[in-house]
N, C-alpha and C positions, 0 to 999 in steps of 0.2 A: 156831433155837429149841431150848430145853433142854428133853426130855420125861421127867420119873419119873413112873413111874404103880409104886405097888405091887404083889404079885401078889394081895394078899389082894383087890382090889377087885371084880373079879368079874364077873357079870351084874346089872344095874343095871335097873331097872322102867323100864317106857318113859317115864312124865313124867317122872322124874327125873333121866332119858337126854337126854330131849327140851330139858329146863330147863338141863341143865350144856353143851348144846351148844351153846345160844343165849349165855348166858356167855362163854364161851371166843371164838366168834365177835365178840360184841361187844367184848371187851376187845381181844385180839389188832386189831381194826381201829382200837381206840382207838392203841394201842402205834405202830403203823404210821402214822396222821396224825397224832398230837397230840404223845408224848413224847419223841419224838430221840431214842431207844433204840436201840441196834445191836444188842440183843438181848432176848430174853423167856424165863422159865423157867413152863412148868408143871410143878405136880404135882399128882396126885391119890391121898393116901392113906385107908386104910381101917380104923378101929379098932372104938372103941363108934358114932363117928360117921365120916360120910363128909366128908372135907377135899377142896376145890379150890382150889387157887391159882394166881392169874395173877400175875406180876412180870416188872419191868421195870426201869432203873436212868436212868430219864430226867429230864425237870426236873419232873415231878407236874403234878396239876394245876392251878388258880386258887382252891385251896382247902386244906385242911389234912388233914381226918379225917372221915370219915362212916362211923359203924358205928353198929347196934341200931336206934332208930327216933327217931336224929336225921335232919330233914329235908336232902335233898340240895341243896344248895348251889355244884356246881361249873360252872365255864360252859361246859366243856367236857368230852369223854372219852365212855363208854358211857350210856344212856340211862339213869341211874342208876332213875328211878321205875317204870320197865318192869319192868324186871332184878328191881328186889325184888319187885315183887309174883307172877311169874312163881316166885319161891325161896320167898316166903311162904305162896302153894298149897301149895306141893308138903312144907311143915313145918319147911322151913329156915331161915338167916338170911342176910344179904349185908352184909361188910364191907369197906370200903376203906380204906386209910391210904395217904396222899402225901405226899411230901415234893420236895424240892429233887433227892435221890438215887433218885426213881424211885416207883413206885408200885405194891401189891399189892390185889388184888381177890380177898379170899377168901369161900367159901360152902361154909357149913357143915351136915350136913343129919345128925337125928340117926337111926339105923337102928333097925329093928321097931318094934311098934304099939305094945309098952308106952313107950317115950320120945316118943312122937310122938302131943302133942296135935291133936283136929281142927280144922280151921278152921271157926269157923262164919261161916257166911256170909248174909245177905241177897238174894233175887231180889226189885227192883222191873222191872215190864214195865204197860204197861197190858195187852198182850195176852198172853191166856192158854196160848195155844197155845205161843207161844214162853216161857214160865216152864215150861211140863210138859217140853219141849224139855231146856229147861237142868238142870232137876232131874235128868231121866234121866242125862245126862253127869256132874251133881255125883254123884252117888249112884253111881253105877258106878268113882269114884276112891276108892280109902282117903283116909283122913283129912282128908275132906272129911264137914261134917254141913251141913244149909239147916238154919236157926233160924228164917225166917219170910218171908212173900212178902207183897210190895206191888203195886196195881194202879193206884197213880196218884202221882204224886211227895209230894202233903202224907203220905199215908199209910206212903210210903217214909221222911219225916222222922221220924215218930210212934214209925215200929217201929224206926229203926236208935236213936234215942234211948232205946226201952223197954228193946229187946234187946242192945243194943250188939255186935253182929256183929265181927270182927273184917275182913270185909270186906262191903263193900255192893255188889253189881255192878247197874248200874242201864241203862237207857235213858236217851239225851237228851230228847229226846221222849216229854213225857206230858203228861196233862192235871191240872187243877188246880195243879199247881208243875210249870213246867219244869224241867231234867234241870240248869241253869247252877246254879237258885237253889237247890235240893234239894242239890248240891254247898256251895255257902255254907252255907247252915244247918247240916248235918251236920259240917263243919270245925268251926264255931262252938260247937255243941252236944255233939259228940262226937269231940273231936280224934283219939281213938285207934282209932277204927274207920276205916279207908279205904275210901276210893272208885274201884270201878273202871267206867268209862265209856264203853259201846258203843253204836253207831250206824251205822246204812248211809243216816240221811237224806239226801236229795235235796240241802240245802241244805248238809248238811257229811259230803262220801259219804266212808268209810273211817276217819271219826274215829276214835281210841282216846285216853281222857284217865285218868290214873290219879292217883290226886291224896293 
């Protein structure tokens, strides 16, 4: 593997530490089962914004182009809807281009707080304990704001529709609309806010659905 990293890049905050490494890992594992690549280049450079780049010169993947917030489409490679929403927290963006000559995974993330708008975000939970939970961890990250909290999925339709969140993180499990249909509706009603979807229930233990 070919590594440039600049020198300008530096000391990095830890989610954005934590996010470019989960990246790197999941491309790098793509590169290795999927592309017949005999090799990979990273870089990581440092200007107004912070660049990552994965490349590879293999056959791409089952798809063409996915960048900005067209939906992902490939059948195969790095969990493309994970990846972005994990770059989207953190205020960044995730772009792919593949072709026939290989494939690049780049993520682009813009530096200081004046370039970087906050995410606002939606908590629906029925239970309270666990929304005061999550807030304390949203509110302790820069560029993260909560716009508004739900305690039951029709309520969580209501507000991601008033509000339009740019992410909704919900429970599967609530009462009055479950966590499936409160997904549906919200695609429906508000294409451009995502849905991110946690669960430790009994009947589907470790779910994560990101949509």
């Amino acid at each position: 593997m070919q590594l440039v990293v600049s020198q300008l890049v530096g000391r990095l905050a830890r989610d954005v530490d934590l996010v470019l490494f989960r990246v790197v890992q999941e491309s790098l594992t793509n590169i290795r089962r999927h592309s017949g690549s005999p090799q990979a280049k990273l870089r990581l450079n440092r200007n107004s914004h912070l660049t990552l780049e994965i490349s590879d010169l293999g056959h791409g993947f089952s798809g063409t182009k996915q960048t900005g917030k067209k939906e992902a489409r490939f059948e195969v490679g790095i969990r493309i809807p994970n990846t972005q929403e994990r770059v989207k927290l953190i205020g960044g963006r995730l772009d792919i281009d593949s072709s026939d000559h290989g494939t690049t995974v780049r993520v682009t993330i813009p530096l200081g707080e004046k370039s970087r708008e906050k995410l606002r975000i939606l908590l629906a939970d029925d239970h309270e304990l666990v929304r005061r939970g999550a807030l304390g961890v949203l509110h302790s990250r820069r560029g993260r704001r909560v716009v508004g909290e739900a305690a039951n999925g029709r309520e969580a339709v209501e507000k991601t529709v008033r509000l339009k969140p740019d992410v909704a993180i919900m429970d599967i499990s609530m009462p009055e609309l479950d966590g499936v249909e409160v997904v549906r509706q919200i695609r429906e009603a508000v294409p451009g806010s995502k849905v991110l979807v946690l669960t430790s229930a009994h009947w589907m233990p470790g779910l994560t659905v990101t949509c």
